[in-house]
ROMISE-815178 format. One record per residue (C-alpha): residue in one letter; chain; residue number from 1; x, y, z. Coordinates in nm, 3 decimals, m for minus. Layout:
N
SITE_a_A_NUM_X_Y_Z
...
//
This chain:
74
SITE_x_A_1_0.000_0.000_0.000
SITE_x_A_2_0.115_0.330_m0.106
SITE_x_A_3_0.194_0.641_0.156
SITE_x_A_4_m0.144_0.841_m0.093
SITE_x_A_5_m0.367_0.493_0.005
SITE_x_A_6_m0.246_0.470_0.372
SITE_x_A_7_m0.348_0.825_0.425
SITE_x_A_8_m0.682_0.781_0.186
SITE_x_A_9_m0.783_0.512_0.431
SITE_x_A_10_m0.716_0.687_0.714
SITE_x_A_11_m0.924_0.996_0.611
SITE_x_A_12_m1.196_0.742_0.496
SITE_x_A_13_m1.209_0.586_0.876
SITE_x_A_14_m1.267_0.947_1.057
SITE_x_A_15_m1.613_0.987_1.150
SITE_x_A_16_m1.579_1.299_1.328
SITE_x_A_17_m1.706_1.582_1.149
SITE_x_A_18_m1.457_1.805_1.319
SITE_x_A_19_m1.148_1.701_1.200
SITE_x_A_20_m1.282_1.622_0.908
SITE_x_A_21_m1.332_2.027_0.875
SITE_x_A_22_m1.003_2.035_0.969
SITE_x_A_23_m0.844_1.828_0.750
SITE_x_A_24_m1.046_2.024_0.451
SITE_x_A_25_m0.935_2.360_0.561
SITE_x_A_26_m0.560_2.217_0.565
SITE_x_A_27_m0.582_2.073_0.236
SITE_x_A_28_m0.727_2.420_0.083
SITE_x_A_29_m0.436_2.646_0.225
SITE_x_A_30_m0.188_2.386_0.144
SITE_x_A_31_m0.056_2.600_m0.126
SITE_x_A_32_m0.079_2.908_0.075
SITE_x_A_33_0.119_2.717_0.360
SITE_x_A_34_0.409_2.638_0.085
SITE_x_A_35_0.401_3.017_m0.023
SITE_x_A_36_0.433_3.151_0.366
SITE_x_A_37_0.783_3.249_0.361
SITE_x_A_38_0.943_3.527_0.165
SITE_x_A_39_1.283_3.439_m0.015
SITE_x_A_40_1.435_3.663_0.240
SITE_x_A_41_1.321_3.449_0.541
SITE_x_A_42_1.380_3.095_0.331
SITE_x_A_43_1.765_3.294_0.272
SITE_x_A_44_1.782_3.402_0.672
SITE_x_A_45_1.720_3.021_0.768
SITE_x_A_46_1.975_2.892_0.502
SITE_x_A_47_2.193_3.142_0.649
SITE_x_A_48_2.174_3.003_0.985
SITE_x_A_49_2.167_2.648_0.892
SITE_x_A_50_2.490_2.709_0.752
SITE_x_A_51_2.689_2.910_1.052
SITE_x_A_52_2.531_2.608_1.244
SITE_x_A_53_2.711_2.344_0.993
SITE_x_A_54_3.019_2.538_1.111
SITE_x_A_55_3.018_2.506_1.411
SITE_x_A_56_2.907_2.881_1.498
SITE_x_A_57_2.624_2.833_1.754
SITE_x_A_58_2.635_2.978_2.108
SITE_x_A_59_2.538_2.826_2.446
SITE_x_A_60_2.191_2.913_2.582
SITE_x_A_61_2.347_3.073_2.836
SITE_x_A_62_2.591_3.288_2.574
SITE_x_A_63_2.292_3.378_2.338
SITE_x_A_64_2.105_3.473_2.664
SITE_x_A_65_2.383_3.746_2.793
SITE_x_A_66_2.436_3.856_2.440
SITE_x_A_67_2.039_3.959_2.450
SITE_x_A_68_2.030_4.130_2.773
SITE_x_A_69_2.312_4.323_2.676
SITE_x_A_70_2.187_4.433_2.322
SITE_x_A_71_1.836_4.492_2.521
SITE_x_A_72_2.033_4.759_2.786
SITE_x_A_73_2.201_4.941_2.453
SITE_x_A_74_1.855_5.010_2.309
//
């Protein structure tokens, strides 16, 4: 059985009118969903992905005194 005819069935054994308004509403703004980010955002997470590949991440702790500190400059 296919991943499309696993799901199929599933959908076909909900009897719960609910989620099955759900579901429909999901499947409309699929497309919409896909088209959420702006190539600036999709570039800004690439962008981070990649220092992060390299090793330049900071501790919780770091990225936490690094905030306060930009927060008292404002």
């Amino acid at each position: 059985m296919t991943l499309k005819e696993k799901v199929i069935q599933k959908i076909e054994d909900i009897e719960d009118p609910d989620i099955l308004e759900m579901l429909d509403k999901w499947l409309e703004d699929e497309q919409g969903l896909k088209a959420g980010f702006s190539i600036k955002e999709i570039s800004e997470v690439g962008e981070g992905y990649e220092q992060y590949k390299a090793g330049k991440v900071l501790s919780q702790q770091e990225a936490q005194q690094q905030l306060e500190a930009w927060l008292k400059g404002k």
